[in-house]
C-alpha positions, 0 to 999 in steps of 0.5 A: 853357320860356322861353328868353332872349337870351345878351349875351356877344359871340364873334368871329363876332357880326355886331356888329362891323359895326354901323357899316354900318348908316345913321343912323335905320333900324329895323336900328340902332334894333333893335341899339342898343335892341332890350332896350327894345323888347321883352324876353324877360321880357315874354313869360314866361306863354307859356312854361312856367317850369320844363319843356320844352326852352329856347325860341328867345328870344321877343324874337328872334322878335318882332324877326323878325316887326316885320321881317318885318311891315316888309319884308312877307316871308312867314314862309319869306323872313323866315327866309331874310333872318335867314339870309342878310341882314347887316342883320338879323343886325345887328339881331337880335344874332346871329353871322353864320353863324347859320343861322337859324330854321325858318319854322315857328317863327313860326307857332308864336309867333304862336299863342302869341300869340294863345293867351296873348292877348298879340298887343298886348303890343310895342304897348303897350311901344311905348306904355310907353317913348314914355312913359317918353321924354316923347313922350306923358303923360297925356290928350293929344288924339287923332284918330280915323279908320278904313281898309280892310284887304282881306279874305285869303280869296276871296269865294265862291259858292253851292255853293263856299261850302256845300260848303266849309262842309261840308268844315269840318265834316267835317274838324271831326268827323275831328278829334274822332272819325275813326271818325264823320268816316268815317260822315259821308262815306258818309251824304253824296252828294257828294265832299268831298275837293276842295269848290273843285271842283262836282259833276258835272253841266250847270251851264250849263242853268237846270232842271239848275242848280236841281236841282243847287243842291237836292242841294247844299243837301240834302247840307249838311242830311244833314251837319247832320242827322248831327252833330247828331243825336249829342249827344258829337259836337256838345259838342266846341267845334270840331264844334259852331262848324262846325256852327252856321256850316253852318247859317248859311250855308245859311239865308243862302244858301237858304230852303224853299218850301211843299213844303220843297224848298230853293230858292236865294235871289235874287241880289240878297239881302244876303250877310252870310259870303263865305266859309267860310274866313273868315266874319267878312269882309264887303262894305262901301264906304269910300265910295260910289265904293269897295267893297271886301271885308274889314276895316277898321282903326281907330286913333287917334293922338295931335294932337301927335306921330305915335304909334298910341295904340289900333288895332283890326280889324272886320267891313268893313260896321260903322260907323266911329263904332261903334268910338270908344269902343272905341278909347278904352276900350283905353287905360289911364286916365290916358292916355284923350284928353278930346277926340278929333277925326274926320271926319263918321262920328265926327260923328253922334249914337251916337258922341258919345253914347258918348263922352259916357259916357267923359267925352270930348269930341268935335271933328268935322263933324255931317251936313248936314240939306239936303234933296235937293229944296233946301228950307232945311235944319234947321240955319236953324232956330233950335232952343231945347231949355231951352224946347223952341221951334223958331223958323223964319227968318222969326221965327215960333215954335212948341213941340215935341211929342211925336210921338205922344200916346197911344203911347210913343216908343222913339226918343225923337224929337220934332217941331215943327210950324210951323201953316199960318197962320205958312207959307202967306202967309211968303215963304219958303214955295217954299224951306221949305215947299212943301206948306204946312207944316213940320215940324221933327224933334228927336232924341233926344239934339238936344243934342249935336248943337246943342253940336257945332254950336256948336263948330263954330261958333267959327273958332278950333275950326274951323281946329284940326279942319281943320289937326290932322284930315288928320295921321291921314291919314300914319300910316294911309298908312304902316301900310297902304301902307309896312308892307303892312297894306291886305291882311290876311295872315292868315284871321280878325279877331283874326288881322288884328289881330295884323298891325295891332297889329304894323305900328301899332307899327312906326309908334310905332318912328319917333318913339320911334327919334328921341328915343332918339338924341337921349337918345344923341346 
């Protein structure tokens, strides 16, 4: 039953020394304006409205976690802090020889959360009362960027991985039945009590190893084979996802040979789960120079003043720009931007055009067109697409084709192709046609890319991406350095996004803790 915050003061209430706390900080934001922060009400379909014993107030516990998120405490420390801490007391509005909470009181929050699908709900009242304050109305400009956000589980390899996918499944079927989670144990070879530890056996020889890798992967088909052979067993939700996530990983991690012995695949194949613990973590570069392992963190922020206005968490191998729309559609409508500003991931074709069906502009870098070999690129060529003529630097003129005549084209891609009278004799020849002839590819959607183009082709335009662009930049810092974001704490994406979620709202607490003391002051 939904329990709530009692307002009545007593002689130990930790209130009384509120004038401890500094000017600005989150303590003081939390004490002096904590109800319009977050509420108990807001949270009332977690809760049952008439059975069960009161709950801790759930606006006393989301207080604690956007603390906790802050400081970057495990649930036990964030707990010793609402005990021993002043600060916090302070803050949380609580008597100062209140013992506190049990860590697990927090576990069971965030699971509620997630249960309820409210784990966005203190970020969109963040969203609501910067409203209600003037910081943002109606469809302001917004910046768009993304930044790694490290896996929580270890990368693992062939056999750990297996083994510790078949652990999942047995643990899985003990859940639903144990007396089939006992059966499953004794039809299987090896010991799954400790799956971090490889059965025995000379791991160093290479004959030794490849028979070894066959009866881990023979195992991992026996488990398989077991499950789901029993059609009750594989109808439970649990059972049936750890088995489907076996089988991937062995299809991923071996492949069988025409005798249908399992073989281990080669070491330079593309992995797509690292883990058996979390499978949606992937390996993924932000730039060449920097790979990394986990998620990434998209957010989109407004031009004109530090709020977090939408933020979600993907695999770390998608592209940026597949998110653009995404991050707008979160948005209530009369709040959508009709442009947002990126850097190049969000200046390609598939990221205007999806932006292009909600109605929104876009500012950002196109991809440069200048080939490796020094050639003149694409953009010196004059491209007419209401006559669909390409004329070349020298002048000469050519239409565009088709690039096929007798077969369908399901990219929609184009070509012009200059004749070998226009290019052999032009002086530009070495720079831009080195065989003899050019050829001009038109994509499908050539449109938005010239419009960007020429956007950007207009200094006033340019110099507002340069100034405005970099802004994203803080608060992405704050939310990963200063709020402890780079690293996910928790197994999963939607369990990484709680944490972005929670630590983007911190953000927006900046802003909106200004304007409430200047509403005070």
């Amino acid at each position: 039953m939904l329990g709530v915050m009692e307002r009545q003061q007593g002689f130990f209430d930790a209130a009384w020394c509120a004038g401890l706390l500094p000017d600005g900080s989150v303590y003081s934001l939390l004490a002096e304006h904590g109800e319009r922060i977050v509420r108990d009400e807001d949270f009332a379909e977690c809760y049952s409205a008439y059975h069960g014993r009161p709950s801790i107030p759930p606006s006393l516990l989301a207080k604690i976690l956007l603390l906790a998120f802050r400081e970057g405490l495990s649930d036990q420390r964030a707990m010793d802090a609402v005990r021993f801490d002043l600060r916090w007391k302070v803050a949380l509005d609580l008597p100062i020889d209140h013992p506190g909470f049990h860590p697990t009181s927090l576990v069971h929050f965030r699971a509620r959360l997630l249960l309820h699908g409210k784990e966005r709900l203190v970020f969109e009242r963040s969203l609501e009362l910067a409203g209600e304050l003037g910081l943002i109305s109606g469809p302001v400009e917004q910046i768009l960027d993304s930044t790694p956000m490290l896996g929580a589980a270890a990368v693992q390899d062939t056999v750990t991985l297996v083994r510790a996918a078949v652990r999942k499944l047995i643990d899985a079927v003990k859940a639903s039945d144990p007396r089939a989670a006992r059966g499953l144990r004794r039809e299987l070879r090896f010991d799954y009590a400790r799956p971090r530890v490889k059965p025995e056996g000379d791991w160093e020889d290479k004959d030794s190893r490849t028979a070894l890798l066959i009866e881990v992967a023979r195992d991992a088909a026996r488990a398989l084979q077991a499950v789901e052979g029993d059609d009750t067993l594989i109808a439970h939700e649990r059972v049936g996802e750890a088995a489907s996530l076996l089988r991937e990983i062995v299809g991923q991690e071996f492949e069988v040979d025409d005798q249908d012995v399992p073989r281990a695949r080669g070491t330079r194949r593309s992995r797509q789960i690292l883990s058996a613990h979390d499978p949606e973590m992937r390996h993924a570069r932000k730039t060449p120079a920097r790979p990394f392992t986990g998620y990434k963190l998209h957010a989109a922020v407004a031009a004109d003043v530090p709020i977090v206005t939408a933020i979600s968490v993907s695999p770390g191998n998608e592209h940026d720009g597949q998110h653009a729309g995404a991050l707008v559609d979160q948005q209530p409508k009369h709040r959508r931007p009709r442009r947002v500003i990126g850097d190049t991931a969000y200046g390609n074709v598939e990221a205007r055009e999806q932006l292009e069906q909600r109605s929104v502009a876009v500012l950002a870098p196109v991809h440069s067109t200048s080939p490796k070999d020094g050639t003149l690129p694409k953009d010196a060529f004059q491209i007419d697409l209401d006559n669909d003529t390409v004329t070349c630097p020298e002048g000469k003129t050519t239409p565009i084709y088709k690039t096929s005549r007798h077969h369908p084209n399901l990219t929609g891609e184009r070509v012009a192709r200059f004749a070998r009278t226009d290019c052999e004799p032009c002086p530009l020849r070495p720079r831009c046609a080195p065989g003899g002839q050019r050829d001009i590819r038109i994509r499908r959607r050539e449109d938005l890319r010239q419009a960007a183009l020429r956007a950007l082709s207009d200094p006033a335009d340019r110099e507002h991406l340069n100034r405005t662009r970099p802004r994203i930049e803080r608060l992405l810092g704050l939310i990963v350095y200063r709020y402890h974001a780079r690293n996910s704490r928790y197994l999963g994406a939607r369990k990484s996004t709680l944490q972005a979620v929670w630590t983007a709202t911190l953000v927006n607490l900046h802003p909106i803790g200004a304007a409430l003391r200047a509403q005070t002051a």
